[in-house]
C-alpha positions in Angstrom: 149.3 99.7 69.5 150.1 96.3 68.7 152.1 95.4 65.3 151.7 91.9 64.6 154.5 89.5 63.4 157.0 86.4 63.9 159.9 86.8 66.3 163.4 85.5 65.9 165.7 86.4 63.0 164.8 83.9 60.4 161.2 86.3 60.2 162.8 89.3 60.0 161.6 91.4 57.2 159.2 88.9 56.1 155.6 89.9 54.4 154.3 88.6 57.8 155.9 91.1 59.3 155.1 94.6 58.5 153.4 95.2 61.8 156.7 94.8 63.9 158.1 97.3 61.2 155.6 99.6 61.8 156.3 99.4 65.0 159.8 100.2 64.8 158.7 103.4 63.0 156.7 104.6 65.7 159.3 103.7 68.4 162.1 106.0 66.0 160.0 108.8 65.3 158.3 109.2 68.8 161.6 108.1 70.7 159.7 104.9 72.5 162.1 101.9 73.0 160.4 98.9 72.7 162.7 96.4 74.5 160.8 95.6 77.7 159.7 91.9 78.0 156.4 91.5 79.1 152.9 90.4 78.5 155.1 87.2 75.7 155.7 90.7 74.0 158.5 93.3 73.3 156.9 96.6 74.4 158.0 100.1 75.7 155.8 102.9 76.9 155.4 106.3 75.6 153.2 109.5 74.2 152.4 109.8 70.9 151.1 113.5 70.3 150.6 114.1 73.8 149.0 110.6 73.8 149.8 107.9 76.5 150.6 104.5 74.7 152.0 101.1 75.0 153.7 99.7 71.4 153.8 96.1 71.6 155.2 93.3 69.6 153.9 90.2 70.4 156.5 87.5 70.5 154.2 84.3 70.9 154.7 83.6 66.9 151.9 85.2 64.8 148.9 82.2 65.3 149.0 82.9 69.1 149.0 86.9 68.8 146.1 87.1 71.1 147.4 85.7 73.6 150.5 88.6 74.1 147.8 91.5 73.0 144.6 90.1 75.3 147.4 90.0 78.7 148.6 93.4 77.8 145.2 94.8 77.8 144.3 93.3 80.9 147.2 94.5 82.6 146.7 98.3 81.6 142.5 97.8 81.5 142.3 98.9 77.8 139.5 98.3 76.2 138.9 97.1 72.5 138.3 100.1 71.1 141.6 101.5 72.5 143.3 99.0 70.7 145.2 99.4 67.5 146.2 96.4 65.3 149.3 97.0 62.9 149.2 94.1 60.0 150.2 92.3 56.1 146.9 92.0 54.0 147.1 90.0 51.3 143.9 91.6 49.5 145.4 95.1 49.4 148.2 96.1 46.6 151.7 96.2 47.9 152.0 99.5 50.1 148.3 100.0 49.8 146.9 101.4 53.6 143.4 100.3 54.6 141.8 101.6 58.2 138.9 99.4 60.0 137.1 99.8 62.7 135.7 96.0 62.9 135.8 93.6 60.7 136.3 89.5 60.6 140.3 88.0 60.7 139.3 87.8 56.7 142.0 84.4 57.2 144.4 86.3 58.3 145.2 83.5 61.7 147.1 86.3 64.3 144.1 88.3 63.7 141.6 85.6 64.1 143.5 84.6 67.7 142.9 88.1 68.7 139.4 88.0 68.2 139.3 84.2 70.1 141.1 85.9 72.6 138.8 89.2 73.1 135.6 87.6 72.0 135.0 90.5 69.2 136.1 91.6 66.2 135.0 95.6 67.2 138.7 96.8 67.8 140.9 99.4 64.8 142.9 98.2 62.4 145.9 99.2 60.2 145.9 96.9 57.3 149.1 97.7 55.2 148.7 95.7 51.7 151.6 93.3 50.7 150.1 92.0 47.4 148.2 89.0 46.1 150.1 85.8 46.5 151.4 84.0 42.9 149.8 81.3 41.3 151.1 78.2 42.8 152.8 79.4 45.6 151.8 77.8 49.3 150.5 81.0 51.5 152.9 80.6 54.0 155.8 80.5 51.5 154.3 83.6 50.3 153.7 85.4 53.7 157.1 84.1 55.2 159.1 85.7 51.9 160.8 88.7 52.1 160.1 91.9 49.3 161.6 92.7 46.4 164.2 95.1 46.1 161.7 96.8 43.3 159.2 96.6 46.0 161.2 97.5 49.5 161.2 101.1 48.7 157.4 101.0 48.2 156.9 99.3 51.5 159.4 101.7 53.5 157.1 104.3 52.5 153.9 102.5 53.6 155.5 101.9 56.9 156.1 105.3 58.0 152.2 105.9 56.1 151.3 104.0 58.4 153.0 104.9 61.2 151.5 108.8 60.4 147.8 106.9 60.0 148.3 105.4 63.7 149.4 108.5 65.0 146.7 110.6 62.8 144.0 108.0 64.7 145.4 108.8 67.8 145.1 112.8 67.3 142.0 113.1 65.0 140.2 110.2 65.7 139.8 106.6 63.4 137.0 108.3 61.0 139.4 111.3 59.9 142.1 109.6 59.8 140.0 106.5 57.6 138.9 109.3 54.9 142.1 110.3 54.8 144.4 107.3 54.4 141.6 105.1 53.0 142.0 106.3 49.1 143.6 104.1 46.8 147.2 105.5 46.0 148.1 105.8 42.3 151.1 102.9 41.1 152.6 104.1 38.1 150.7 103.7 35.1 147.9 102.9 36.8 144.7 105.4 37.1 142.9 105.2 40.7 140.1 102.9 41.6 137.9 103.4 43.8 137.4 100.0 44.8 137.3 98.9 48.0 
């Protein structure tokens, strides 16, 4: 279970980096400490629900992801499919959870290295929405800023969602667990959508 993000303390609790806090929801709540160097990741071995798993948080700054993820896997002889992916998505509403199966890096650049570096793009995903970027602003600037304090509550809460979507993939299997956490939330004084 690999939570994508930038290392070192200037990226801390960026947008880019909901998939290291993910990450340090499941190592909390499963009691997994993920402070093992290896594979150009932080990672630390554990059971989920009865279920074996390594979390790892690549440390290879987001554009080389693949390279941290594809090293782990061929140390432990997982195969794609075994894989879960913990990341921002700019298309989805702040806090917004979306699970794939497949799908293309949609220009997200850690998860387009991953697919370089696996040759596919047939592996789950956790997609946990940080919002649309403003008019004018660079994408980076954007994906490099940290939340709002209006919005850091709303995010907390997706993080342990999705912590209890990775976990409910894990125990029920990526299609039950996709019908259930796939369904637009409602925002306040907003009705739900069912777009996708």
């Amino acid at each position: 279970i690999a939570g994508l993000g930038n290392p070192t303390k200037e990226y801390d609790k960026t947008r880019h980096n909901v998939g290291f806090a993910v990450i340090d929801r499941l190592s909390d709540r499963y009691g997994i400490d993920v402070s093992e160097r290896k594979h150009k990741a932080l990672c630390g071995r554990g059971a989920i629900e009865g279920q074996k798993v390594l979390l790892l948080k690549p440390q290879t700054f987001m554009n080389l992801s693949g390279e941290s993820i594809r090293a782990a896997m061929d140390y432990y002889k997982v195969t794609p499919e075994e894989l879960i992916v913990v990341y921002d998505d700019i298309s989805l509403e702040p806090g917004q959870l979306r699970i794939r199966l497949k799908g293309s890096a949609g220009g997200h650049n850690g998860i387009k290295n991953i697919i370089a570096h696996l040759g596919t793009q047939e592996f789950p995903r956790v997609k946990v929405g940080i919002g649309a970027k403003p008019p004018r602003m660079d994408l980076a600037d954007y994906v490099l800023s940290r939340f709002g304090s209006g919005e850091q509550k709303l995010m907390d809460e997706a993080f342990q969602e999705a912590a209890q979507a990775v976990a409910a993939m894990l125990t029920d299997g990526p299609e039950r667990a996709m019908n259930h956490y796939n369904t637009k939330k409602k925002t306040e004084g907003q009705e739900t959508a069912g777009r996708e």
